[in-house]
N, CA, C and O atoms as CSV, one atom per row, in Angstrom:
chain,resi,resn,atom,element,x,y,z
A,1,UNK,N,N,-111.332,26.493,-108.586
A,1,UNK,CA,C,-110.322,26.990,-109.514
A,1,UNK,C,C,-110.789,26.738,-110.942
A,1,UNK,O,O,-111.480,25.808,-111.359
A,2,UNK,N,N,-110.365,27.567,-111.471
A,2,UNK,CA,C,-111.009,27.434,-112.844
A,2,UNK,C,C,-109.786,26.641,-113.949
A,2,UNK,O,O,-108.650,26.577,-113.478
A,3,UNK,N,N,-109.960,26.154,-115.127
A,3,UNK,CA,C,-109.006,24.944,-115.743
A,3,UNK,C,C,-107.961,26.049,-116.467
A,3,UNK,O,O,-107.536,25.458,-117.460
A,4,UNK,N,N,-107.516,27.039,-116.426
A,4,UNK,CA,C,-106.541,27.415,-117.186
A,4,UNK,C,C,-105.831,27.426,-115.848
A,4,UNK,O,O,-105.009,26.537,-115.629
A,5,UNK,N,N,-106.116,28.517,-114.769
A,5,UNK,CA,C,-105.483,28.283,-113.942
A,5,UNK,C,C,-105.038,26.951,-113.428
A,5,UNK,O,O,-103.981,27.259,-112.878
A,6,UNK,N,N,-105.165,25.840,-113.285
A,6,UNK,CA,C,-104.550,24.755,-113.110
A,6,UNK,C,C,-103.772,24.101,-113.754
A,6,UNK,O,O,-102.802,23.503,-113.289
A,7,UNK,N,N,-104.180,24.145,-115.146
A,7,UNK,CA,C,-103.331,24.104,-116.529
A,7,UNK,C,C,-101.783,24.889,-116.490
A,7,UNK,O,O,-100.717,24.333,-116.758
A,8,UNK,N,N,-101.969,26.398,-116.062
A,8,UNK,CA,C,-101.209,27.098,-115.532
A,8,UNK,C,C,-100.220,26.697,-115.096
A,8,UNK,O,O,-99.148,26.526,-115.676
A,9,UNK,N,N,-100.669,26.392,-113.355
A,9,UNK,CA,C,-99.584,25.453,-112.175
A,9,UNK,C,C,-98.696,24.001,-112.594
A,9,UNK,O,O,-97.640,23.500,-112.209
A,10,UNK,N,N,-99.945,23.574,-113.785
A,10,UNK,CA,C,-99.124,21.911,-113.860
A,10,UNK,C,C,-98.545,22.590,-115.009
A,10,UNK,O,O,-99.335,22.056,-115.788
A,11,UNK,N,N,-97.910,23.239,-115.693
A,11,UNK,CA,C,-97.293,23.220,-116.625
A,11,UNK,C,C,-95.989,24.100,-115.827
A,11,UNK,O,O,-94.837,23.713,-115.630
A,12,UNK,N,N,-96.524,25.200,-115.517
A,12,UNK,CA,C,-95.206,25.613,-114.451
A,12,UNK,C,C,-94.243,24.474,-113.661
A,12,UNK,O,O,-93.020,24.543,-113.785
A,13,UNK,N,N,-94.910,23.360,-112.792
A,13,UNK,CA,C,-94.550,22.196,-111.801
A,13,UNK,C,C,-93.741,21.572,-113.059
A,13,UNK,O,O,-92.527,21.696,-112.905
A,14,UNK,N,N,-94.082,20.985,-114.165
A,14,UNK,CA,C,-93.267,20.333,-115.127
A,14,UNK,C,C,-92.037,21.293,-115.500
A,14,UNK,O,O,-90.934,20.763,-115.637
A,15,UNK,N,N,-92.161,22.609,-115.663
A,15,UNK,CA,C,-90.620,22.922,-116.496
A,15,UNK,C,C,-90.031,23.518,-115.360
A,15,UNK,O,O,-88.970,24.078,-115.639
A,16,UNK,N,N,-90.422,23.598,-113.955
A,16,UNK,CA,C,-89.160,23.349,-112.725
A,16,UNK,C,C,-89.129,21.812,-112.896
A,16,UNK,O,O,-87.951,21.555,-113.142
A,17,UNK,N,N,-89.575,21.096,-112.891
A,17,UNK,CA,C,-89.055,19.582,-113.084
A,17,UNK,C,C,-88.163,19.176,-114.210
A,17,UNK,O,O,-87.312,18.320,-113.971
A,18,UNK,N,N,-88.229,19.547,-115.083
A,18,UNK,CA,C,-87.451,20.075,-116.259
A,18,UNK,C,C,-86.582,20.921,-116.335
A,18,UNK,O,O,-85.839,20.672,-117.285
A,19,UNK,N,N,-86.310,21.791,-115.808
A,19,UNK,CA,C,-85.249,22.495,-115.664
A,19,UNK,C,C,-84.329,22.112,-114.373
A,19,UNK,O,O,-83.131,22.381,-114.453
A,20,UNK,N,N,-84.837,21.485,-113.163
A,20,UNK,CA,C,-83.876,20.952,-111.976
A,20,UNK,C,C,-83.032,19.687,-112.739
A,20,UNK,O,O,-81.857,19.425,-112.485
A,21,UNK,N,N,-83.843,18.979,-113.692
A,21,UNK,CA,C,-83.170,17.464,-114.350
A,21,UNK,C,C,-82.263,18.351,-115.054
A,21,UNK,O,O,-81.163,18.191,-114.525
A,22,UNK,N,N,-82.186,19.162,-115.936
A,22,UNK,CA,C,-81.159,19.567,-116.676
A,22,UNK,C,C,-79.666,20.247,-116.217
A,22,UNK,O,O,-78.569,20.245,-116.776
A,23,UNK,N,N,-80.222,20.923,-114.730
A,23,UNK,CA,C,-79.458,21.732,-114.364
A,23,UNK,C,C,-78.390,20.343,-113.631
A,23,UNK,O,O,-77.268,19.998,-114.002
A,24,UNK,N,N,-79.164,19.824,-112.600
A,24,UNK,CA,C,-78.383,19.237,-111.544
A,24,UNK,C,C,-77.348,18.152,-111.825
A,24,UNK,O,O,-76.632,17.678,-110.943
A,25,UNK,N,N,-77.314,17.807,-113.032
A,25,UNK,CA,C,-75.534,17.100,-113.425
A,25,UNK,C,C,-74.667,17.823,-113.364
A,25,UNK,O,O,-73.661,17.594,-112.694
A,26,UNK,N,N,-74.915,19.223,-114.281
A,26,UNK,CA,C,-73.700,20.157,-113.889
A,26,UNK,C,C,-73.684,20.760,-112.462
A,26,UNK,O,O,-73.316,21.921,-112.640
A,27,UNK,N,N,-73.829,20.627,-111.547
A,27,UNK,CA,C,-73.700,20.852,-110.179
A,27,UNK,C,C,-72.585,20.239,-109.281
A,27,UNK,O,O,-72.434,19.020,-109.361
A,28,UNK,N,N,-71.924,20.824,-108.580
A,28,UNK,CA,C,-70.880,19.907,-107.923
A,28,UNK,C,C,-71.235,19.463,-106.597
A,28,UNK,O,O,-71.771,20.281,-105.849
A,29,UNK,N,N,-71.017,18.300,-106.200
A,29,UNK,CA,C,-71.928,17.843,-104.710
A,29,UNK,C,C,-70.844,18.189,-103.575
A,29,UNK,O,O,-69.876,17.518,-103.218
A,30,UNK,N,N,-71.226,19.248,-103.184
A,30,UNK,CA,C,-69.818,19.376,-101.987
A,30,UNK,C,C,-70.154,18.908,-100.436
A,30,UNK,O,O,-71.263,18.899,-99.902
A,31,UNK,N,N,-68.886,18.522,-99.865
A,31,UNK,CA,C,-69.007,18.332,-98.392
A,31,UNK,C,C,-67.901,18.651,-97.493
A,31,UNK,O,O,-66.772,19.059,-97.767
A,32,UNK,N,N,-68.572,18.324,-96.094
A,32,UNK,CA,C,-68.221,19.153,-94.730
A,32,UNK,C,C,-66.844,17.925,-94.227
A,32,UNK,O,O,-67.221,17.100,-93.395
A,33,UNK,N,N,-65.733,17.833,-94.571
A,33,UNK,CA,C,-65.180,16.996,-93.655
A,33,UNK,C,C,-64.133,17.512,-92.632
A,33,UNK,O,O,-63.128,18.211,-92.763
A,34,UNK,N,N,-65.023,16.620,-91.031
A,34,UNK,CA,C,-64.657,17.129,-89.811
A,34,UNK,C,C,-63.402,16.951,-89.657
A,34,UNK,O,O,-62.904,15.947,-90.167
A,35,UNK,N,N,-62.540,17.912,-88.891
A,35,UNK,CA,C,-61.309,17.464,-88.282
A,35,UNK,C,C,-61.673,18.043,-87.053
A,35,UNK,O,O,-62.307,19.075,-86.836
A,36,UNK,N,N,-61.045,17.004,-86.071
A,36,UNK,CA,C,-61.049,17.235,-84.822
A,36,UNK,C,C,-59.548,17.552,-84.222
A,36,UNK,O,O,-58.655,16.851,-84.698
A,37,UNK,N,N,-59.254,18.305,-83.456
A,37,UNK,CA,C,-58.185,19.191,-82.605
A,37,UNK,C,C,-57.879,18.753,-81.349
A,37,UNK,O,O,-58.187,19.546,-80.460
A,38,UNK,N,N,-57.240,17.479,-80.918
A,38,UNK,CA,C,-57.168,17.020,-79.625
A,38,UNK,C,C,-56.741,18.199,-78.782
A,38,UNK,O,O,-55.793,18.907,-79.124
A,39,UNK,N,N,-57.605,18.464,-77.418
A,39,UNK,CA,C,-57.318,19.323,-76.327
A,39,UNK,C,C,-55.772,19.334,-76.192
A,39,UNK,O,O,-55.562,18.199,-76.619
A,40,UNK,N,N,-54.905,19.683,-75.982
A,40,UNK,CA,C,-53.316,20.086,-75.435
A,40,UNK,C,C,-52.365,19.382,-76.736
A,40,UNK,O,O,-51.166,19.109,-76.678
A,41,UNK,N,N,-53.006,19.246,-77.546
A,41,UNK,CA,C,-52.828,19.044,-79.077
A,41,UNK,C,C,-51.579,19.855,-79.688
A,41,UNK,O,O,-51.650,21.069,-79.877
A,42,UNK,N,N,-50.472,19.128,-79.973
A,42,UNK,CA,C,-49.144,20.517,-80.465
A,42,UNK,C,C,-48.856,19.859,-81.514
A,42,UNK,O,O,-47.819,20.333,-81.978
A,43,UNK,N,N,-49.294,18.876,-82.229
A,43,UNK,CA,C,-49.536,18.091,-83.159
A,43,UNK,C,C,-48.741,19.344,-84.312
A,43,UNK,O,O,-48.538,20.502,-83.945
A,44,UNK,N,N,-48.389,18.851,-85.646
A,44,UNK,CA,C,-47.937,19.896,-86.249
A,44,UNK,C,C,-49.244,20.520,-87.132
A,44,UNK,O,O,-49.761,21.630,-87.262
A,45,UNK,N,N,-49.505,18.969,-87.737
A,45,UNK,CA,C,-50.567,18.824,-88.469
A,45,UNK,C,C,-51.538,17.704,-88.209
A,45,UNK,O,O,-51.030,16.585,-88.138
A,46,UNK,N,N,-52.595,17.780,-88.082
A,46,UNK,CA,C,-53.714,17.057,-87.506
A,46,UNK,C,C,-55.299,16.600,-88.774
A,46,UNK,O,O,-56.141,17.286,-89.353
A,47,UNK,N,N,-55.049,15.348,-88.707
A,47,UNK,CA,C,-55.629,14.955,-89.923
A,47,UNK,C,C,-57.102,14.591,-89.788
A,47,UNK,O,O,-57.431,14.266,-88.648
A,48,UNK,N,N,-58.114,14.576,-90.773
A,48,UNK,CA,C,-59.553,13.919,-90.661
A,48,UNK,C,C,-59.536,12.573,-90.863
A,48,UNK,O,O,-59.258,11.931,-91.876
A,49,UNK,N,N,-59.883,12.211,-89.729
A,49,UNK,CA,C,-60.492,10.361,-89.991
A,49,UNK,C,C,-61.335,9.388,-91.606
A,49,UNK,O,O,-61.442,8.217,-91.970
A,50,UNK,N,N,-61.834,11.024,-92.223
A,50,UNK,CA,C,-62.862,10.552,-93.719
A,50,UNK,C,C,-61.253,10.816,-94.504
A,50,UNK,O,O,-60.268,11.421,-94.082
A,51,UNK,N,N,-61.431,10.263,-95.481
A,51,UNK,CA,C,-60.437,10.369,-96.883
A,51,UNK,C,C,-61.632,10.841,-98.169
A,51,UNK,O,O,-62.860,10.774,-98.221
A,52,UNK,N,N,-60.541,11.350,-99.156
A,52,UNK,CA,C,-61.403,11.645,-100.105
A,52,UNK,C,C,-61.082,11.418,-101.419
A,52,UNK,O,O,-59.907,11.678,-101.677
A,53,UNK,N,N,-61.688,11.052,-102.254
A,53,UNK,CA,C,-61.064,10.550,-103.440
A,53,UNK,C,C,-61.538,11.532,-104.559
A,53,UNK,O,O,-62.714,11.429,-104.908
A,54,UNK,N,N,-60.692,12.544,-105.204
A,54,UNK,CA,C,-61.339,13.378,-106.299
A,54,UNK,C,C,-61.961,12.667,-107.959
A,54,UNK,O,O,-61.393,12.038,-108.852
A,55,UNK,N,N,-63.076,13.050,-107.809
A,55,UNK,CA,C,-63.251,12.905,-109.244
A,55,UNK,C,C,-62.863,13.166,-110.396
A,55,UNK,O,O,-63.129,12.474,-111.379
A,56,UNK,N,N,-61.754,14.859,-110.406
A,56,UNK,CA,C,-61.572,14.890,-111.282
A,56,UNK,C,C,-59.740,14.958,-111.004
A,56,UNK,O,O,-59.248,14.128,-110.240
A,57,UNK,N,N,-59.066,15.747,-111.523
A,57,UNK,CA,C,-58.010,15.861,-111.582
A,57,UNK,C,C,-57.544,17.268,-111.252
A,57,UNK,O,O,-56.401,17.698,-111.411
A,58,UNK,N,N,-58.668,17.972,-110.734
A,58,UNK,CA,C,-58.635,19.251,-109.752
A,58,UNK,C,C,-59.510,18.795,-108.095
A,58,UNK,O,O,-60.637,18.305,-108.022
A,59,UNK,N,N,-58.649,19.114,-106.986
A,59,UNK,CA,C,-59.636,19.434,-106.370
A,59,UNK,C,C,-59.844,20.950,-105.505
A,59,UNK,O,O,-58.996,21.768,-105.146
A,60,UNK,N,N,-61.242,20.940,-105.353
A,60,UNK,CA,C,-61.582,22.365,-104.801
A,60,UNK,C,C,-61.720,22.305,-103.230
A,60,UNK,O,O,-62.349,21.365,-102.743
A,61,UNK,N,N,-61.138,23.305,-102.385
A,61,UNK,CA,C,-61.757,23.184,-100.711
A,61,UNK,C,C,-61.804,24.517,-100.314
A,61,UNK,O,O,-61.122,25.399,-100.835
A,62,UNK,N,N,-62.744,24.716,-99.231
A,62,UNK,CA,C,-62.738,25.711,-99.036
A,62,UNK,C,C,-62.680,25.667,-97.029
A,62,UNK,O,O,-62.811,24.554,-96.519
A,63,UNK,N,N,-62.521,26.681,-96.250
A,63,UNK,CA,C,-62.610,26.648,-95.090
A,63,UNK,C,C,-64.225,26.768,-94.892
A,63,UNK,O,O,-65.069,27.515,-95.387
A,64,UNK,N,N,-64.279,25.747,-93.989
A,64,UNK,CA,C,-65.520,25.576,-93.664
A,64,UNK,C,C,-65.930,26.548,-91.674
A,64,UNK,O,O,-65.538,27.665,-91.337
A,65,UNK,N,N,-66.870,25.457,-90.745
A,65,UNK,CA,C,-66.938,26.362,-89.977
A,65,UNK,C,C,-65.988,25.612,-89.050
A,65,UNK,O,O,-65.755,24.405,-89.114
A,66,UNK,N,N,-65.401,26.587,-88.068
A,66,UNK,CA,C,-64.661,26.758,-87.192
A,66,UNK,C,C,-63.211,27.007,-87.755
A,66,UNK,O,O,-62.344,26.993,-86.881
A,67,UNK,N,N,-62.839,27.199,-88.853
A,67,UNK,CA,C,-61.636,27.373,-89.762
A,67,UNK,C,C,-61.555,28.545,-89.828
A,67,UNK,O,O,-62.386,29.347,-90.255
A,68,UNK,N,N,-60.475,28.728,-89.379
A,68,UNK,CA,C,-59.879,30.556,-90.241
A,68,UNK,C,C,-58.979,30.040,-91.293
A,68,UNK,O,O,-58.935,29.043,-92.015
A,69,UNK,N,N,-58.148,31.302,-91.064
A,69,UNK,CA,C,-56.905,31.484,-92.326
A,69,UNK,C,C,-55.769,29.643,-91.695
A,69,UNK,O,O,-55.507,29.440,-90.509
A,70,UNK,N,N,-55.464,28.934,-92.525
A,70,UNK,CA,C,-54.588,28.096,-91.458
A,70,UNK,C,C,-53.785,27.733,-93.250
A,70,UNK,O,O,-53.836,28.487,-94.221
A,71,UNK,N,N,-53.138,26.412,-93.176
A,71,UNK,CA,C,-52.215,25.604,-93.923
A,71,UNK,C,C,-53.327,24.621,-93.879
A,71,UNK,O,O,-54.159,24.489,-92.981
A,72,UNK,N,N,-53.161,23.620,-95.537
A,72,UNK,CA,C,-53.760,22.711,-95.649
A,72,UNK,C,C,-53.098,21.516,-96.301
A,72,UNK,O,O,-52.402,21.915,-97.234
A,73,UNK,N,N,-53.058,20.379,-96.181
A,73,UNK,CA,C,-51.978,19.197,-96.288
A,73,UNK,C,C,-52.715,18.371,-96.989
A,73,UNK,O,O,-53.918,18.322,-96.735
A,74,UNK,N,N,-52.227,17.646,-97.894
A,74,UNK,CA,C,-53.281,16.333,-98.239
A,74,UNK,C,C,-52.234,15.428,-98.328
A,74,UNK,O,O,-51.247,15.573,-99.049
A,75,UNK,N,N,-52.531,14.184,-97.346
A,75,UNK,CA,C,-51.809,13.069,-96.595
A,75,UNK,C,C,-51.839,12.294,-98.117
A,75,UNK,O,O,-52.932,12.502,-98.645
A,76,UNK,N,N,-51.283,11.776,-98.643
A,76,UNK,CA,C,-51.505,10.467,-99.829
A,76,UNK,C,C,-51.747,8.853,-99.154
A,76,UNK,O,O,-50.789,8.197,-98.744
A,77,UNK,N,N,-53.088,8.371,-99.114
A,77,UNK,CA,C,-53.368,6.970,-98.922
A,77,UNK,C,C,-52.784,5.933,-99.726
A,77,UNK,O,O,-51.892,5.135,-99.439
A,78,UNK,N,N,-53.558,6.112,-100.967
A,78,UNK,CA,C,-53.644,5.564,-102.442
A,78,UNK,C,C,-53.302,6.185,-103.467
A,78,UNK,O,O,-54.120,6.812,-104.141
A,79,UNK,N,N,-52.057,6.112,-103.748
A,79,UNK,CA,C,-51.517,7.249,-105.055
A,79,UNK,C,C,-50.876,6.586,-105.640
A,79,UNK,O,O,-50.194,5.688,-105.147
A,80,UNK,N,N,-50.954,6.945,-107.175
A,80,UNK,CA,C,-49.627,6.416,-108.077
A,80,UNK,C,C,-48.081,7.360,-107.680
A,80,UNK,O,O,-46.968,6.835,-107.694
A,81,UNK,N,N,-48.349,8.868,-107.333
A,81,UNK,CA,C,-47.091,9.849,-107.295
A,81,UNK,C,C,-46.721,10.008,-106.044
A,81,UNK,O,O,-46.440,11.173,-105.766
A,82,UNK,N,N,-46.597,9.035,-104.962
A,82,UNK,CA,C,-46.129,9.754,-103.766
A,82,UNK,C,C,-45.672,11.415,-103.400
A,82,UNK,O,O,-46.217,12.180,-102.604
A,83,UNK,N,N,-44.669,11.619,-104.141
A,83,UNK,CA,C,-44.157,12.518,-103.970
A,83,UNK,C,C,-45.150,13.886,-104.222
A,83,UNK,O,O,-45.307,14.911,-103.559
A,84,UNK,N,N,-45.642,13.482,-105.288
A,84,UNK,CA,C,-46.406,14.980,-105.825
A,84,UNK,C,C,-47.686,15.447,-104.749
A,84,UNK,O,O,-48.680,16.008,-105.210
A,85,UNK,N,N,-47.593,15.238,-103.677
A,85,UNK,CA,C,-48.313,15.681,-102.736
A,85,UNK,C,C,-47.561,16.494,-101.315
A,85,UNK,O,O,-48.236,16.834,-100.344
A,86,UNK,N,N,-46.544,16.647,-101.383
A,86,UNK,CA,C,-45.712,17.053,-100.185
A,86,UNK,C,C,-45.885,18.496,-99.707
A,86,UNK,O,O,-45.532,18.736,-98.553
A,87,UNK,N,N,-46.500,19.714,-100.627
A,87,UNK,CA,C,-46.699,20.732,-100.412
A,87,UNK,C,C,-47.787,21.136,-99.676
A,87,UNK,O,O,-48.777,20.409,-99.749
A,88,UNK,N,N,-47.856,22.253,-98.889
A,88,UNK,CA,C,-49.134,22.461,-98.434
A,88,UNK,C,C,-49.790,23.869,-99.128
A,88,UNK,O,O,-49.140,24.433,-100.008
A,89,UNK,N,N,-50.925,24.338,-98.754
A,89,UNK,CA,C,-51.204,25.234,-99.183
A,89,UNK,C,C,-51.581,25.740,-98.229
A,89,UNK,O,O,-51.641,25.178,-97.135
A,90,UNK,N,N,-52.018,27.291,-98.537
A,90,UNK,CA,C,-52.840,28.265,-97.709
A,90,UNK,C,C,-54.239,28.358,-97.866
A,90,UNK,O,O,-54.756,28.424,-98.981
A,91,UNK,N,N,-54.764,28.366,-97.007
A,91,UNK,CA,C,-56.694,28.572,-97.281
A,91,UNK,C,C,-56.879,29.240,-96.270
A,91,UNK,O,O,-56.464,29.109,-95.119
A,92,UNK,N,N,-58.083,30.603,-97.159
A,92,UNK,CA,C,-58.127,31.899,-96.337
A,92,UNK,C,C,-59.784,31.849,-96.544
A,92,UNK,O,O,-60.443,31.681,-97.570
A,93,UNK,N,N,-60.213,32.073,-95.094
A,93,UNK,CA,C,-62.065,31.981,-94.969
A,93,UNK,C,C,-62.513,32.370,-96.327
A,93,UNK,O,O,-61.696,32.998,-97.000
A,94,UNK,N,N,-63.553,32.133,-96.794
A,94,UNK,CA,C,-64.715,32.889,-97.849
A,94,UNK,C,C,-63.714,32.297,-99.301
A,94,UNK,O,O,-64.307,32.178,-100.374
A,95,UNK,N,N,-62.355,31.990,-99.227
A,95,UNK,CA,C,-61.726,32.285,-100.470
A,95,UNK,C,C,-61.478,30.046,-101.198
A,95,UNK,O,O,-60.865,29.203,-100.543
A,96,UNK,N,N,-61.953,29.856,-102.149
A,96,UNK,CA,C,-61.624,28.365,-102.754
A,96,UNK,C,C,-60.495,28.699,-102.835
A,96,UNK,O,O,-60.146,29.872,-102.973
A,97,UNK,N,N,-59.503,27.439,-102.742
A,97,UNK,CA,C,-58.304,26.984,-102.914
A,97,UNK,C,C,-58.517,25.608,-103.949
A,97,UNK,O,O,-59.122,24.577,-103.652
A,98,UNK,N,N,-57.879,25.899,-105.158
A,98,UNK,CA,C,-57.512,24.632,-106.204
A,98,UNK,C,C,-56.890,24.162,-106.264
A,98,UNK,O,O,-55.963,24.798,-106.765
A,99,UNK,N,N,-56.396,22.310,-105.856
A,99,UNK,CA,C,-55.283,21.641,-106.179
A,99,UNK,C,C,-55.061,21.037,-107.018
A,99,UNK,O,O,-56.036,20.547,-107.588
A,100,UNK,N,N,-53.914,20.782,-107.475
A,100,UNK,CA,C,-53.680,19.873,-109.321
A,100,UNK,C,C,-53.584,18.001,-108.445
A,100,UNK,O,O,-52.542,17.709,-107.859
A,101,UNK,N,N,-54.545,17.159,-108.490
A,101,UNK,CA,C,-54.531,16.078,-107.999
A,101,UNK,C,C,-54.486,15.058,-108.975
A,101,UNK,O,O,-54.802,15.378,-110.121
A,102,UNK,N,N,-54.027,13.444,-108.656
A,102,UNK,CA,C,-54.765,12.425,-109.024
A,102,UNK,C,C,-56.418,11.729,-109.096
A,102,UNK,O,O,-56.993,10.955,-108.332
A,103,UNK,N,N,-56.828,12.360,-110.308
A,103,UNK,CA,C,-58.706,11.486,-109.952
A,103,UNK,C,C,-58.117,9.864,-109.746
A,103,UNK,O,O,-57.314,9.047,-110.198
A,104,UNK,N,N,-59.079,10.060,-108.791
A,104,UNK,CA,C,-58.982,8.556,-108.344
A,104,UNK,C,C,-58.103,8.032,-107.030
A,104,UNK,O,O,-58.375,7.051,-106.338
A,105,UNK,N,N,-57.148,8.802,-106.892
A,105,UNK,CA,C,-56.430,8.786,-105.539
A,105,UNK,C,C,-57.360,8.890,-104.407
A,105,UNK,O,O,-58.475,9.382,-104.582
A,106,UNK,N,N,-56.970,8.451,-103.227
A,106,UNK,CA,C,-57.605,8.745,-101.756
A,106,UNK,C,C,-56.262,9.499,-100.782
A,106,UNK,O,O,-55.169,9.084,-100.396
A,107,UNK,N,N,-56.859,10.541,-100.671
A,107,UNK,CA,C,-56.171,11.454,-99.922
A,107,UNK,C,C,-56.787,11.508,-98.053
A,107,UNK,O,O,-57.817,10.886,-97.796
A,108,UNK,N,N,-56.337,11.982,-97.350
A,108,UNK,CA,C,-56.350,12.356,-96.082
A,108,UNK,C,C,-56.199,14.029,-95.968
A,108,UNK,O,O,-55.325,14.657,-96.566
A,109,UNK,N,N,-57.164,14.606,-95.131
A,109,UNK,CA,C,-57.083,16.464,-95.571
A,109,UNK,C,C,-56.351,16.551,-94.013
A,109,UNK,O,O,-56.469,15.697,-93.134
A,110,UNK,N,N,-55.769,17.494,-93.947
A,110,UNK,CA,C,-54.857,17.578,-92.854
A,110,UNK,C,C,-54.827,19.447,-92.941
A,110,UNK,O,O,-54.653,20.077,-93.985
A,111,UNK,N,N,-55.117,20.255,-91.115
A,111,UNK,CA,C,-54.850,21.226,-91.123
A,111,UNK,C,C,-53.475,21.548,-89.912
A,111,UNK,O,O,-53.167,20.801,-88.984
A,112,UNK,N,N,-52.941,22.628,-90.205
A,112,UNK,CA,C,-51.913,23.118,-89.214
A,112,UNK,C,C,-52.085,23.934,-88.329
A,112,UNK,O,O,-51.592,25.043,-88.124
A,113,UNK,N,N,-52.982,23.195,-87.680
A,113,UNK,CA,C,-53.624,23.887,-86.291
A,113,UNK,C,C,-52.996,23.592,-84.782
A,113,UNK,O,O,-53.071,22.363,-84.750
A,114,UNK,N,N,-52.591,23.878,-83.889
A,114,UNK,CA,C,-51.885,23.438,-82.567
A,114,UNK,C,C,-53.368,24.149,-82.055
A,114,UNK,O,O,-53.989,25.069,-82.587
A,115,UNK,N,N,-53.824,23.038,-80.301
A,115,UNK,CA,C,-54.770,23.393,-79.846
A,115,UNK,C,C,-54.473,23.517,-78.129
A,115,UNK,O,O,-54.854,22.745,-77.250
A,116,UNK,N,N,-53.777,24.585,-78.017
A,116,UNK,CA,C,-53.402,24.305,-75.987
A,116,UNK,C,C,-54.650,24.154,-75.371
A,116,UNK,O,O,-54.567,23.579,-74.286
A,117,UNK,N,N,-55.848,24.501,-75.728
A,117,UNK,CA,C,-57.056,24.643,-74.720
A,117,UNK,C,C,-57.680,23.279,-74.134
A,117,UNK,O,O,-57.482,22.239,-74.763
A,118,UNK,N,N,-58.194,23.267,-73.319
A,118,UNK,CA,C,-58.742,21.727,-72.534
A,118,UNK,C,C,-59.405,21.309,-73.380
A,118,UNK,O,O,-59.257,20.104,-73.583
A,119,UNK,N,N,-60.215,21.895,-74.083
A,119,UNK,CA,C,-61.447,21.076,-74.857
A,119,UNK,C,C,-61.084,20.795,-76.141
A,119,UNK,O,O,-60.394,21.657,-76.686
A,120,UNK,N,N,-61.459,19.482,-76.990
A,120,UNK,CA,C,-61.306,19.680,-78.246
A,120,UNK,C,C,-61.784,21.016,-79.377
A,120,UNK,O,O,-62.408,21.992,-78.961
A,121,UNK,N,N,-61.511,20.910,-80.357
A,121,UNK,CA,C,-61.861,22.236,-81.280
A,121,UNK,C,C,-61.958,21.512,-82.537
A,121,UNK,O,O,-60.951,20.996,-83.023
A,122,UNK,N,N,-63.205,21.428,-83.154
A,122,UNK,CA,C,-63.947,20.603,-84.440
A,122,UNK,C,C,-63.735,21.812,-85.434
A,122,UNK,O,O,-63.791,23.001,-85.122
A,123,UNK,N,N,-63.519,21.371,-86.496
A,123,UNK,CA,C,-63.360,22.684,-87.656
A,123,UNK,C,C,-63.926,22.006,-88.513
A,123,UNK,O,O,-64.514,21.018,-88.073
A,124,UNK,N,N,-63.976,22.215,-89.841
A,124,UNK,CA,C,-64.454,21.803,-91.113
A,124,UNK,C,C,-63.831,22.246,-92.566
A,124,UNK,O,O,-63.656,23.406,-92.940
A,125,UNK,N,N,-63.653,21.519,-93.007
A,125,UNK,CA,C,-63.115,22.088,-94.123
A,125,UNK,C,C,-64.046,21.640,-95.657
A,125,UNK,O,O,-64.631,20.581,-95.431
A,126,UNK,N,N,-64.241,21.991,-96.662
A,126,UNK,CA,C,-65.271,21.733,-97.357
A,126,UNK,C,C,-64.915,21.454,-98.768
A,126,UNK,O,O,-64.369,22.433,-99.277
A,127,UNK,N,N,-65.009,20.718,-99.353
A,127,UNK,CA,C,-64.502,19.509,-100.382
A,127,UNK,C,C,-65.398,19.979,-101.403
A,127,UNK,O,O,-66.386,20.582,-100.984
A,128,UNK,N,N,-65.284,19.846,-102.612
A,128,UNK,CA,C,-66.205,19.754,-103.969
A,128,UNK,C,C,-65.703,18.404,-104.549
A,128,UNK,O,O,-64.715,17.791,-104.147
A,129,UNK,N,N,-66.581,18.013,-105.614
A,129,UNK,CA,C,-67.068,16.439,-106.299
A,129,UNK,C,C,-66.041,15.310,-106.263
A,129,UNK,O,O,-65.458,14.938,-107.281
A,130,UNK,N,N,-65.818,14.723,-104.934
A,130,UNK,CA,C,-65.167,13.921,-104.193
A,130,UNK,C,C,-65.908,12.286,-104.027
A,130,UNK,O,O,-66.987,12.012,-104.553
A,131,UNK,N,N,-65.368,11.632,-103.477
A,131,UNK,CA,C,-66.296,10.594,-103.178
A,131,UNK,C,C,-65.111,10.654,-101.953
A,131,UNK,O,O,-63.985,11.142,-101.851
A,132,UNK,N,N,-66.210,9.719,-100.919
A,132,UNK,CA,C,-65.576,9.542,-98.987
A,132,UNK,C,C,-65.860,8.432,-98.599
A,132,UNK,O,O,-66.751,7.646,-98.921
A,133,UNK,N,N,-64.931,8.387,-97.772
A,133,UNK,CA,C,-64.656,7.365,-96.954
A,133,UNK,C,C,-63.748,7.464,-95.406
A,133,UNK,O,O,-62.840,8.162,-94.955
A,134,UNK,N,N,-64.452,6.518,-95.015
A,134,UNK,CA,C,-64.087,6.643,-93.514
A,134,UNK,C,C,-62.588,5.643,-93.355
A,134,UNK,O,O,-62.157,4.556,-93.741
A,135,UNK,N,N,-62.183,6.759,-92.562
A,135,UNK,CA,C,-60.289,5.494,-92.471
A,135,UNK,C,C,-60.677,4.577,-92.132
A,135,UNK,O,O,-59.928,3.617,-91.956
């Protein structure tokens, strides 16, 4: 290889290294949290074992996989407002749903799924810049 061409590559390799450092703070770190669907399950609403605590004072979710169109609940662990959590919402595949939250609270995500079939049924629902924890 001749020295411009290499000159070339390492200067390219630095400003993707330079441009991933700049970009990736503004990025939101999202995740998958499981709910599981006990088999003969008539449960009204059926909650995930992880909790989640928002960072900011919005949070974002979206239906993840095994989720359709359903109702979505957020249980209050750790809250200053009890009350201001009692509503549920709707979440429709492909579409974010925004809630007005406490940063800093730990919530429980809860869907309104009933499951008659023998086997359990795992869904997912999908969180933006949260921090988790296991109940």
């Amino acid at each position: 290889m001749n020295k411009k061409v290499i000159i070339s590559v390492i200067a390219l390799l630095i400003a993707i290294v330079i441009l991933g450092a700049v970009l990736y703070p503004t990025r939101k770190k999202s995740y998958e949290v499981k709910i599981t669907i006990p088999a003969g399950s008539s449960e009204t609403v059926v909650y995930s074992d992880m909790e989640i605590s928002p960072k900011k004072n919005k949070l974002t979710i979206y239906s993840g996989e095994g989720l359709g169109d359903c109702e979505i609940v957020l249980e209050p662990i750790e809250v200053r407002e009890e009350n201001a959590y009692d509503e549920t919402i709707y979440i429709t595949k492909g579409m974010p749903v925004k809630m007005n939250v406490e940063k800093g609270a730990w919530f429980k995500i809860g869907v309104n799924i009933q499951n008659p079939a023998d086997e359990d049924i795992v869904v997912y629902v999908i969180v933006e810049d949260v921090d988790l924890r296991i109940a």
